[in-house]
N, C-alpha and C positions, 0 to 999 in steps of 0.2 A: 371328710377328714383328709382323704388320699391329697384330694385339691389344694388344700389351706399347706397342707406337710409340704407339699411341692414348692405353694407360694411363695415359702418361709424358707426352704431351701435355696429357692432360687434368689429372694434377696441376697440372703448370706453370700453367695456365689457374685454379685451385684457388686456388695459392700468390699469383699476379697481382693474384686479386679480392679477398685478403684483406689486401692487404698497408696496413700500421697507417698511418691517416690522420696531419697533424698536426694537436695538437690546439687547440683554435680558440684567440686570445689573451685573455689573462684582463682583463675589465673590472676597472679598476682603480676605479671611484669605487663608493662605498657607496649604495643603495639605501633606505636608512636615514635619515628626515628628522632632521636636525643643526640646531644653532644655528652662527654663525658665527664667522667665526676675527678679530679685530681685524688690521687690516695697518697699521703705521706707516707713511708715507714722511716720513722724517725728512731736511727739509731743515739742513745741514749745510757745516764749509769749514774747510781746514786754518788759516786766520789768523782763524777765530771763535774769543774765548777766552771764551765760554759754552757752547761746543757740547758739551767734553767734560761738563760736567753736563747735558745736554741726553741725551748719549749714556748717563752714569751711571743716568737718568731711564728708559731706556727697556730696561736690562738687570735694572732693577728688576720691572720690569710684567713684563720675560721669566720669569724666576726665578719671579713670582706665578703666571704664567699656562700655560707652557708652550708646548705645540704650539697653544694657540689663540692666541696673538700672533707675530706676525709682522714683523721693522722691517728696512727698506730705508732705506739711509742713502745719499741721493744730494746728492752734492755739486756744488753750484752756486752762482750768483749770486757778489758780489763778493769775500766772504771765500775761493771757492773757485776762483774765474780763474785761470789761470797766470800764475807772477810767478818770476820768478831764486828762486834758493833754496828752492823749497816745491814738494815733493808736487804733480802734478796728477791729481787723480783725476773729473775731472769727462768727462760724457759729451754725443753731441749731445742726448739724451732733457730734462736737466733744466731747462733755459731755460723750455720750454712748459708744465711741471709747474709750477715756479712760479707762469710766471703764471697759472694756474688756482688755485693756492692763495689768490692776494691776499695773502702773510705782507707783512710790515711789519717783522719783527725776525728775528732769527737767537737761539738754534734756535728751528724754526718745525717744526711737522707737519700732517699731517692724516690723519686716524683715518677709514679705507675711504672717501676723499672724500665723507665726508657731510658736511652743514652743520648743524653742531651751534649750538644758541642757551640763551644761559644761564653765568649768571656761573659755575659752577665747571669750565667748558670752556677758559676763556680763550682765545675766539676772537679773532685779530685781525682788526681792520679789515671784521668781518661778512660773513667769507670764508669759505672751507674751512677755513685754518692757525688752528694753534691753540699759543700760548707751552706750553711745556713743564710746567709748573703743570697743564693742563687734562688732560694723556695718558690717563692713569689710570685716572681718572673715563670718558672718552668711550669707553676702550677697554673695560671693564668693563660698561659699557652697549650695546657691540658684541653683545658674543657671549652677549648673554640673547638675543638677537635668533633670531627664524628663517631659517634659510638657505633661499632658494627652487632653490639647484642648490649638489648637493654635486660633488668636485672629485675625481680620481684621477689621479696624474702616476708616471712612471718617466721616471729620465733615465740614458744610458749614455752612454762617451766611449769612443771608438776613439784609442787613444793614437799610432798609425799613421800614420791620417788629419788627428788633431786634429778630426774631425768629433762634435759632439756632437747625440744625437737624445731628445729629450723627445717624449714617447706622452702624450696628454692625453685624458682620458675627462671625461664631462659628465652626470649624471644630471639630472633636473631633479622635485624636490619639489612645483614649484607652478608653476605658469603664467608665466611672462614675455612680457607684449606688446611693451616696449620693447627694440632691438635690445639685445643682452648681445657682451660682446670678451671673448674671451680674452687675456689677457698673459703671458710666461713673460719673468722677468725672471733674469738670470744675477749671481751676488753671491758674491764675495769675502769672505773674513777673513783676519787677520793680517798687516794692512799696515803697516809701521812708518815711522814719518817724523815729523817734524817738526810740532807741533799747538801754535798760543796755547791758553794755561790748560791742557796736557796734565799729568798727573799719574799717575806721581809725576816723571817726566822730561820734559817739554815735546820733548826731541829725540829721543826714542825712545819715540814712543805709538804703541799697537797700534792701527789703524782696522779696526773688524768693521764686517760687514752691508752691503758697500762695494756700488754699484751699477754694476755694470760693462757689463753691456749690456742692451737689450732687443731680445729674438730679436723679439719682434710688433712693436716699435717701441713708445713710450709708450703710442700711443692703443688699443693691442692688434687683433686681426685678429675681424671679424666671425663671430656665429653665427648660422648661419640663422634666422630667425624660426619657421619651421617645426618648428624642432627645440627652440622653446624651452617646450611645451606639458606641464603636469605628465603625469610617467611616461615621458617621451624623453629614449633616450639619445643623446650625439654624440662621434665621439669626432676628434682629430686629431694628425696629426706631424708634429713641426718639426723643423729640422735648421741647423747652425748650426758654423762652421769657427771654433771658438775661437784669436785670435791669441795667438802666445808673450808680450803682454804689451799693456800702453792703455799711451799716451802716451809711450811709454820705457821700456825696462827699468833704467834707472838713476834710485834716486831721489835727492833729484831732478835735474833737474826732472822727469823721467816719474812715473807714475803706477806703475812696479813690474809685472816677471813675474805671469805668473797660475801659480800652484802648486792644481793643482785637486784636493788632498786637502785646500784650504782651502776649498773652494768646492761651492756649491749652488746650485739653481733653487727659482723663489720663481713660483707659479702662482697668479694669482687671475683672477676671473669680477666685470666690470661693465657698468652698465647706463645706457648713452650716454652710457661714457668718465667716468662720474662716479661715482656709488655704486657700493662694489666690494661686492657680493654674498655674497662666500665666497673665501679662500684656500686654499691650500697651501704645503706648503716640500717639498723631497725631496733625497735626497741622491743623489750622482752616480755610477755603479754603476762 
């Protein structure tokens, strides 16, 4: 009996130490040196009635480019304030983006906050923004570029919670001295309302690529320095209580429900808040 009691223990002890680990999580960024992804942020505003060619402007480069263009269309400055009768779709983020842009007109961008110089840019005012004329060109000259960290994002939504968590991985191709932010920016499509120059209904235009929030805040959340040295990885997770809707759910005057099989995160890497690095987009699991 003593023998058999042993036996039986000692399987147990067997079955204990084999039992299946989990397995580790999957680095999602490529190891792979890359060129980079163009990121619009396309300054924009319900009572601009050049924006939707501005917008027309920018689904064009999509269409050329693919997954290496990227455009956030944040709405701010005076065409997009709130006023009686019109969409609000503007956020605390874009005040301070502008003015880092310098625009001077509407629609206005800037192509991975770099400072592009040279008449086929059409930079305004010797700024970041660049008239909608220049997109193209600046974005096409983006991503011949080398990317010094490539990007790997998963984001999932607990419909429960309303809690949404984005997993952010960071490889890094080459050296970065200067501090680098992460930003995860959360973006809408399929907004309808009210747009000067909207076509082919001015009171029924669809707004894509709407910038609804930013989990890091504009200026994004710091990367160790330490971690920014070619052949290091970093990775981190953000989390973030998606509200049932910005500004109102009625529009307007609100800014409209969040329906998040319209919606994505949009992940790029910069470097002191100003040259964006490298993007991502991902879609929401």
């Amino acid at each position: 009996m003593k023998k058999l009691l042993f036996l039986f223990l000692s399987i147990g002890i067997i079955f204990i130490g084999c039992k299946k680990k989990d397995a580790p999580a999957e680095f999602l960024a490529s190891e792979t040196p890359q060129t980079k992804t163009a990121v619009l942020e396309d300054f924009t505003g319900v009572r601009c009635g050049y924006c939707p060619d501005g917008h027309a402007v920018a689904k064009t480069i999509s269409t050329a480019l693919g997954d290496k263009f990227i455009v956030i269309a944040t709405h701010s400055g005076q065409y997009a304030a709130p006023q009686s009768g019109w969409a609000d779709y503007t956020t605390p983020f874009g005040d301070a983006l502008i003015a880092q842009s310098a625009l001077t007109g509407y629609p206005a961008g800037t192509m991975n906050r770099h400072a592009f110089t040279g008449g086929q840019y059409n930079v305004q005012n010797g700024g970041l923004a660049m008239g909608r004329g220049g997109w193209s060109a600046a974005a096409n000259s983006i991503i011949l570029e080398n990317a010094p960290v490539n990007i790997g994002a998963k984001a999932t939504f607990d419909a429960s919670t309303r809690v949404l968590t984005v997993n952010v991985d960071l490889f890094y191709t080459a050296t970065e001295t200067v501090a680098n932010n992460i930003n995860v920016a959360f973006i809408q499509d399929g907004l309808v309302s009210k747009q000067s120059g909207g076509t082919p209904d001015p009171n029924n235009y669809t707004q894509n690529n709407v910038l609804r929030h930013y989990i890091t805040g504009q200026w994004g959340d710091a990367v160790p320095v330490a971690s920014q040295s070619s052949g290091s990885k970093y990775s981190k997770t953000y989390t973030y209580t998606v509200p049932a809707d910005y500004n109102g759910a009625t529009v307007p005057p609100g800014g409209g429900a969040v329906v998040m099989a319209n919606c994505r995160i949009v992940v790029f890497v910069d470097r002191g808040q100003t040259e964006i690095l490298n993007g991502i987009k991902a879609a929401i699991q």
